[in-house]
N, C-alpha and C positions, 0 to 999 in steps of 0.2 A: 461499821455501818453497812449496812446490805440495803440495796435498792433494789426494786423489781426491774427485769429485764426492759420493761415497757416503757418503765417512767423517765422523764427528763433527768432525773437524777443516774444512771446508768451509766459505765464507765470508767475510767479511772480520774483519778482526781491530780491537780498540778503536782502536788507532794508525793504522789505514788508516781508520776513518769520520773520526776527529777529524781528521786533516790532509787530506782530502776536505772539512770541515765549513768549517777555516779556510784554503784555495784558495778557496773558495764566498766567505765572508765578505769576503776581499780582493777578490776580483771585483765582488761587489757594493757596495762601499762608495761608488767613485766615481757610480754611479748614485743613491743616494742625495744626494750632495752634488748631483749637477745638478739634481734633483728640487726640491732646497730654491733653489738659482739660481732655477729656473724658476717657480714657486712664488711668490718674491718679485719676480721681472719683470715679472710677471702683474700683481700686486698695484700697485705702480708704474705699472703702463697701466692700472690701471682708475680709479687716484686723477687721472693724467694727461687722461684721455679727459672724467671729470668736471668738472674744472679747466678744461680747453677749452671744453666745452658751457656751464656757466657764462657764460667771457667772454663768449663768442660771444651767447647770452640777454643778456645785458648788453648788448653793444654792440646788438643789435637794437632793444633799448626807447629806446636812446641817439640811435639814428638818428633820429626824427623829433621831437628833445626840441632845443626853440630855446634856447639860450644866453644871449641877449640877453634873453629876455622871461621864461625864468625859470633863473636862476643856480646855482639849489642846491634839492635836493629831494629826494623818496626815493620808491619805487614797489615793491611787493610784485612777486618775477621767480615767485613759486611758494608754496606751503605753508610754506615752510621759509627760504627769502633774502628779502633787503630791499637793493634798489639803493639805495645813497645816491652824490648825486653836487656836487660841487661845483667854479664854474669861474668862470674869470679871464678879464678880458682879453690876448692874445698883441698887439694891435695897435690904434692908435685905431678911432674911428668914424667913416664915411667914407660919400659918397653914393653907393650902387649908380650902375652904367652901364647905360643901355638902348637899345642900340647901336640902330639908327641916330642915333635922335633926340636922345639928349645926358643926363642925367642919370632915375634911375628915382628911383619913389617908395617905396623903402627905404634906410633907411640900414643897414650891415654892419659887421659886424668879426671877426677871427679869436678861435677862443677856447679856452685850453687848459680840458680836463675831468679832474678828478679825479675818480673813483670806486671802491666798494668795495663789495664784496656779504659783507653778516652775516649770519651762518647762524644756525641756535636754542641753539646752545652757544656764550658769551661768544667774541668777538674777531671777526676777520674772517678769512672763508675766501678774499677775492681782491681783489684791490688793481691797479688799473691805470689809466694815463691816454691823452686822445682828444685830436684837435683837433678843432669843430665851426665853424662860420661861423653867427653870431646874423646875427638881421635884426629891424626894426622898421619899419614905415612910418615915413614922415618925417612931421611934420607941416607944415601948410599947402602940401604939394605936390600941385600937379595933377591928375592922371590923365585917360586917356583917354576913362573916363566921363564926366568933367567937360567934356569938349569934344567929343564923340562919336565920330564915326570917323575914324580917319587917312584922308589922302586917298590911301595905297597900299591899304587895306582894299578886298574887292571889294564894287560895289553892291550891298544887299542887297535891292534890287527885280527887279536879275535871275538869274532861277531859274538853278542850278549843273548843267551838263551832264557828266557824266562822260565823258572821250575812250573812242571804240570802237577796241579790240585790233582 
């Protein structure tokens, strides 16, 4: 039906906004649901991205932590976590090599580490394990101090000249 622009009849009718209203609605619905997809992927990366950082703080403190000399312990990573770490040995105890000359004055071994970082609400927020290589001096072994300088060491009366480029 076409009315003239003039006449009271002019505009649209309740059955043309409402199925104008629910076209609109079905269009937009799946935009919605992506929204909440994306929304929750989001969320997922940023528990992820934390969880990473974490480790990663973790294995940092872990890296200069000797095995051999202390076994099991625990260290503040932040405000909030507490490394706890405990480790085994993967292999005996054996005397370092100090290549040329034939054995060094540590003794080594491989070592698995457990650790886990407890956050301030009961349990653990991250659980993982390392391998680290312990070391101890040996005792009643020698060293070069003790007999002063190898005879490859350069004289140290005479002065070091740097070669000219």
């Amino acid at each position: 039906m076409t009315a003239r622009p003039d006449s009271p009849e002019a505009g649209l009718s309740m059955i043309e906004v409402l199925v104008a209203v629910a076209v609109l609605g079905m269009a937009l619905a799946p935009l919605v649901v992506v929204q909440g997809q994306i929304a929750r992927t989001h969320q997922r990366y940023e528990e992820s991205y934390a969880r990473t950082t974490l480790q990663r703080n973790a294995l940092a403190m872990l890296q200069d932590m000797n095995p051999m000399q202390t076994p099991s312990g625990e260290i503040a990573l932040d405000d909030e976590n507490m490394l706890v770490w405990t480790s085994r040995p993967l292999t005996d105890v054996s005397r370092g090599s100090d290549h040329p000359i034939g054995d060094s004055a540590f003794d080594i071994a491989l070592f698995g580490v457990d650790a886990q970082v407890i956050g301030p609400d009961p349990g653990v927020r991250l659980r993982f394990s390392t391998e680290r290589v312990g070391w101890l001096r040996a005792e009643g072994v020698a060293t070069d101090r003790d007999f002063g300088a190898r005879e490859s060491d350069p004289d140290p009366s005479v002065a070091y000249v740097p070669p000219v480029n």
